[in-house]
C-alpha positions in Angstrom: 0.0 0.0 0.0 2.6 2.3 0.7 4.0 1.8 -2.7 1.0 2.7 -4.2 0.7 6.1 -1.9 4.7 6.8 -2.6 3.7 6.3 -6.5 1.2 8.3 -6.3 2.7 11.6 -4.6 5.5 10.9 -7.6 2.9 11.5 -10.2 1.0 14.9 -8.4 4.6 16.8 -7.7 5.7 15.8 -11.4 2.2 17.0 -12.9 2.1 19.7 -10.3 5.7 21.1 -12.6 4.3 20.6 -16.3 4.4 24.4 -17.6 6.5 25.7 -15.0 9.2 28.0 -16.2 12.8 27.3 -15.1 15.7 29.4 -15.5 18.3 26.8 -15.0 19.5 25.4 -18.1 19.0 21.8 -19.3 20.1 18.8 -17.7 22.4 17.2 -21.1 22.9 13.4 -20.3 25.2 13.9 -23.6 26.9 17.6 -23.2 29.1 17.0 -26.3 26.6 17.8 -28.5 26.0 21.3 -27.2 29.4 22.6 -28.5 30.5 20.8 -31.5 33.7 21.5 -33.0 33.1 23.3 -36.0 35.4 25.0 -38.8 35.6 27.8 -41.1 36.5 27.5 -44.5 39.7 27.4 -45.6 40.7 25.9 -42.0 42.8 23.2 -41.2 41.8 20.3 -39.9 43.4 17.7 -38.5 41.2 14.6 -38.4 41.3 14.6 -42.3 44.7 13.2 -44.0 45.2 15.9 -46.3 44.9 18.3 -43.0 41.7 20.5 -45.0 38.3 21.3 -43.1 36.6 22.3 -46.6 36.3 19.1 -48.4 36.7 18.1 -52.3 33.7 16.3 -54.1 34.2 12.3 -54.2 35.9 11.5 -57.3 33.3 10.5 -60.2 30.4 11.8 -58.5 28.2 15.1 -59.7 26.0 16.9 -58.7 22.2 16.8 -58.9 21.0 18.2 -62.4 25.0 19.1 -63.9 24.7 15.8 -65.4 25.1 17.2 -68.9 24.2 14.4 -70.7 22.9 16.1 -73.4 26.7 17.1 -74.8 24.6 18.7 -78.0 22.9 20.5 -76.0 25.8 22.0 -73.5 28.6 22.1 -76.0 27.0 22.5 -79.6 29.1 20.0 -81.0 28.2 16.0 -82.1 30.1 13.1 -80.8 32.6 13.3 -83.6 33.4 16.7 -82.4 32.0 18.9 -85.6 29.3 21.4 -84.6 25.8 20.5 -85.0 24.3 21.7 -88.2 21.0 23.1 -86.5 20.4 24.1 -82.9 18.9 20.8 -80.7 16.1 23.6 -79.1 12.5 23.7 -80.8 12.6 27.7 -82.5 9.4 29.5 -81.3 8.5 32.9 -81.3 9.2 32.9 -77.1 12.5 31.7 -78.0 13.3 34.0 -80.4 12.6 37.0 -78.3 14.3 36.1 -75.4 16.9 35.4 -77.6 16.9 39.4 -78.6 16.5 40.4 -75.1 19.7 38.8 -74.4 21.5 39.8 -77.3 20.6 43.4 -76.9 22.0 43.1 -73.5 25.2 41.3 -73.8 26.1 41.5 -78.0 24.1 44.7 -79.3 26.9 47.0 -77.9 29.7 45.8 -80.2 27.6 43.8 -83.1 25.0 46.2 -83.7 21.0 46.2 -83.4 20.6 44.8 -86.8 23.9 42.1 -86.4 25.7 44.6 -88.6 28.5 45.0 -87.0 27.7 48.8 -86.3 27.7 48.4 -82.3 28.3 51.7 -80.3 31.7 50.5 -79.4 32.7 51.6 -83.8 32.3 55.6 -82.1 34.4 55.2 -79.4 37.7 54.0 -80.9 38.5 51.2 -79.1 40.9 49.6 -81.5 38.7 46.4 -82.8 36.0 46.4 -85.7 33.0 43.4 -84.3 32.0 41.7 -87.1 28.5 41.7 -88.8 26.7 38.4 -89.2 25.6 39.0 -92.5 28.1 37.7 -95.1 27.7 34.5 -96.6 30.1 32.4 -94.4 28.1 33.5 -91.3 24.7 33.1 -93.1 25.5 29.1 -93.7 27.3 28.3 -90.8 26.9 26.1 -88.4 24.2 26.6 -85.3 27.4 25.2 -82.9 29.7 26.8 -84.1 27.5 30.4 -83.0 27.2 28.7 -80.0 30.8 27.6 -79.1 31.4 31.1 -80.0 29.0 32.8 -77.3 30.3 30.2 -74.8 34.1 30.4 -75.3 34.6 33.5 -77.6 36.5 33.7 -80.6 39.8 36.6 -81.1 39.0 39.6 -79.3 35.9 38.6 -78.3 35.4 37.4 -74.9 33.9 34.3 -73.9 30.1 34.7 -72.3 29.9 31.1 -70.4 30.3 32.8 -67.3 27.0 35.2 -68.1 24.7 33.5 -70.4 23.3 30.5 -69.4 23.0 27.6 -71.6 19.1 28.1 -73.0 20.0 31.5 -73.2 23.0 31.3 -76.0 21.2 28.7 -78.4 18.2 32.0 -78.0 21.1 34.2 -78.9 21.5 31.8 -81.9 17.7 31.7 -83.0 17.6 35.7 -82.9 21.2 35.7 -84.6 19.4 33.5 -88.0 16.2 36.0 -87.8 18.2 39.3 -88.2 20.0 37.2 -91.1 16.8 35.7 -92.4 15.6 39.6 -91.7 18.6 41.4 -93.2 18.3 38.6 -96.5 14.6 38.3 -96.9 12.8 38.1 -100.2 9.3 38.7 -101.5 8.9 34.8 -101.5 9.9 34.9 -97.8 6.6 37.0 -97.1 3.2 34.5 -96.1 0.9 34.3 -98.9 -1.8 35.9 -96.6 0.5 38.9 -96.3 1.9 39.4 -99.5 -0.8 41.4 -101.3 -0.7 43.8 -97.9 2.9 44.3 -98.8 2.4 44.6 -102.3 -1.0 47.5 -101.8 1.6 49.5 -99.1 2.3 52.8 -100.7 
């Protein structure tokens, strides 16, 4: 019986506790855990072999969507190594103009609204002459080959990997063929529907 009366005061001064506020801190059974060795980068560290806190990727791993298994895609060229004839992105009118949103903010300045070479860097005598895209070599090159050259650059012109993101420079590319398909066009190139507008416009 005196069990049951001993168990019984337990449970009241236990429950008589519940919501009280203590300003004593925490009993830890396991203290280490409140103070954990930690350190910053570039730190040494000693429980490591090569002595560095700030540790390398494993060897053969990567990391969750830089895959780049698509190497048309990422580097514009096949697996022989030529440059794919045409871009590996569906062309849509959303493409194409992001495309010239980009290119007026990165390639307008030295290769000119229209892609004629005429940028606003030609006034302030800088000492180079950007090239137009619309002579024949240009016209009929290669999609990749536009694209290796927005990536890595080509002469004086700097590389844009570092700025433009992937989907971004085959846009550059689809808005690079309309101002040559623009800059080249024909009667013929007009829709039917539109020609006899074009052909009543004073």
């Amino acid at each position: 019986m005196r069990k049951i009366f001993f168990l019984l005061g337990i449970t009241v001064v236990l429950g008589g506790c519940r919501g009280a506020l203590k300003e004593d801190p925490p009993i830890h059974i396991n203290p280490n855990m409140d103070a954990m060795e930690r350190f910053e980068a570039q730190e040494a560290n000693p429980f490591f072999a090569d002595g560095r806190a700030m540790r390398p990727p494993v060897l053969g791993t990567v990391a969750r969507g830089m895959l780049r298994e698509d190497a048309q895609f990422h580097t514009g060229r096949n697996a022989d190594g030529s440059y794919v004839q045409v871009m590996p992105v569906e062309y849509t009118v959303e493409f194409a103009n992001r495309g010239r949103e980009r290119y007026d903010i990165y390639c307008a300045v030295c290769h000119g609204i229209a892609g004629d070479g005429q940028g606003i860097v030609m006034s302030g005598g800088y000492g180079f002459a950007p090239i137009g895209y619309h002579d024949d070599r240009l016209r009929t090159i290669e999609d990749g080959y536009l694209y290796e050259v927005i990536a890595r650059g080509v002469r004086t012109m700097p590389g844009y990997a570092q700025q433009i993101p992937v989907a971004d420079r085959w846009a550059i590319v689809a808005y690079v063929r309309a101002l040559q398909r623009s800059q080249n066009a024909t009667a013929e190139d007009v829709p039917a529907d539109e020609q006899t507008n074009l052909q009543n416009t004073p």
